[in-house]
MARDRENKOL-354247 format. One line per field, with one value per residue: residue in three letters; x, y, z of N, C-alpha, C in turn. Coordinates in steps of 0.001 Angstrom, whole numbers, plus 500000, padded with zeros to 6 digits. Layout:
N
aa	c(ALA ...)
nc1	c(X ...)
nc2	c(Y ...)
nc3	c(Z ...)
cac1	c(X ...)
cac2	c(Y ...)
cac3	c(Z ...)
cc1	c(X ...)
cc2	c(Y ...)
cc3	c(Z ...)
# end
This chain:
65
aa	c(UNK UNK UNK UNK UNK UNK UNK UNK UNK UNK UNK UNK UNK UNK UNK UNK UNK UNK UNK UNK UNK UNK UNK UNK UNK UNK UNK UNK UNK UNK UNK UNK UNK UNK UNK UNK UNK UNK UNK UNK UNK UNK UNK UNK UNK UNK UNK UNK UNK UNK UNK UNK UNK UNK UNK UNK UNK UNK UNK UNK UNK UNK UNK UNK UNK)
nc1	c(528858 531837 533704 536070 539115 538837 537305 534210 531569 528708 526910 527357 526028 523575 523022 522820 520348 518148 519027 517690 515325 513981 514406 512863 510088 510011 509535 507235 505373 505602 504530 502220 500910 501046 499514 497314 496640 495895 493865 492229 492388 490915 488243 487515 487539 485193 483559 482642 481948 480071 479176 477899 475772 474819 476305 473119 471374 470847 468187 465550 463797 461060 458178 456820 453415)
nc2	c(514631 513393 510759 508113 509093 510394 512602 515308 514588 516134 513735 512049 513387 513303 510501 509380 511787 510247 507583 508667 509308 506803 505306 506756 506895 504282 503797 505312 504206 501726 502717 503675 500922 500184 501313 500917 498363 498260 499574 497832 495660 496718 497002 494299 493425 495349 494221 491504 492589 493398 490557 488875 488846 491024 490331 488692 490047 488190 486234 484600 481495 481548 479378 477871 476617)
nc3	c(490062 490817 489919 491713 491295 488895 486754 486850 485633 483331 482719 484496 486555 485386 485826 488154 488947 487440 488627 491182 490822 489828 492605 494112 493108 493449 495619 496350 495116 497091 499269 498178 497555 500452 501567 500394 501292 503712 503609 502094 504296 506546 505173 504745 507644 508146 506457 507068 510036 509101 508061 510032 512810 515556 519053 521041 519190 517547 515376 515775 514173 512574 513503 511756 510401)
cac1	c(529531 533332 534330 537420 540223 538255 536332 533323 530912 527152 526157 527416 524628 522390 522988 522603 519103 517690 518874 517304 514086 513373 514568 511388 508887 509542 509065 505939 504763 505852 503685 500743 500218 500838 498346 495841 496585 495543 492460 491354 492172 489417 486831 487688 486820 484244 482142 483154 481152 478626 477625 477762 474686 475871 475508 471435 470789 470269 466739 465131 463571 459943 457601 455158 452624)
cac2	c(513804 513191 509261 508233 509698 510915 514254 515291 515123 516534 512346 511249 514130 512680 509290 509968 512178 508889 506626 508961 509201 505447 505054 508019 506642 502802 504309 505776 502653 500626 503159 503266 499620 499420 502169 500119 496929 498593 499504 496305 495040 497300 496635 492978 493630 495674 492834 490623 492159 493060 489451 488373 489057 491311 489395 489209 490334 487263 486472 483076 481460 481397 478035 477581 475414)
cac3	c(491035 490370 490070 492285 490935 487527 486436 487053 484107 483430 482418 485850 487197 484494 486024 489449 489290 487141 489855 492402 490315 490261 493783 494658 492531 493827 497330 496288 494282 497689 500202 498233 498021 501476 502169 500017 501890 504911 503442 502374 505457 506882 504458 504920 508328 507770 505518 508225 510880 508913 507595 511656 513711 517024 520177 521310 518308 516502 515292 515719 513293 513272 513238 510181 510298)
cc1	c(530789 533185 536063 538590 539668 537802 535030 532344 529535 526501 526128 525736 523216 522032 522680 521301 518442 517787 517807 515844 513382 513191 513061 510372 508688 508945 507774 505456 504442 504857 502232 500411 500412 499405 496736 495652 495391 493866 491550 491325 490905 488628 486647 487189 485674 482820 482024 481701 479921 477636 477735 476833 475767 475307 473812 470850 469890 469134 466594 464163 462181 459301 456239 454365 451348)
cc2	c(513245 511173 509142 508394 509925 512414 514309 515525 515014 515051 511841 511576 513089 511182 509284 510144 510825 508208 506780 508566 508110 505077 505375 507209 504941 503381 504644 504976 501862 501296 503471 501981 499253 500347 501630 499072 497426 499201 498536 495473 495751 497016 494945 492804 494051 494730 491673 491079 492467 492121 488430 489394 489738 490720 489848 490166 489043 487013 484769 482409 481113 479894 478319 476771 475624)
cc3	c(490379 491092 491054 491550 489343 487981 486441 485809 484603 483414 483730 486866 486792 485613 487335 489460 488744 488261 491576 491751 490073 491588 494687 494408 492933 495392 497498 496158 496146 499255 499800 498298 499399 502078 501847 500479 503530 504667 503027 503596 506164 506334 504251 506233 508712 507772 506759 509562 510685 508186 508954 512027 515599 517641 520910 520229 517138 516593 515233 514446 513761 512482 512657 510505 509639)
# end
């Protein structure tokens, strides 16, 4: 990639693919943790409805004596 009114040199390239290659790998970084957010949110839900009783399900408690 040529600079404005300069020459084009192999470091500029250099400098460039680097910039792209962080750019990629934050992108990645920034869609798996959202992909894992979204799975704790499910298993957050999840636990959720299974330490709630479904409706007419609940159990009464029985009398000792």
């Amino acid at each position: 990639m040529a600079s404005p009114g300069g020459a084009h040199t192999p470091e500029a390239d250099d400098v460039v693919q680097a910039e792209a290659a962080e750019a990629a790998a934050a992108v990645h970084k920034a869609q798996r943790n959202a992909a894992r957010a979204v799975e704790f949110q499910a298993l957050r839900e999840l636990g959720t409805r299974r330490g709630r009783p479904n409706p007419g399900t609940e159990t009464k408690p029985c009398a000792t004596s």
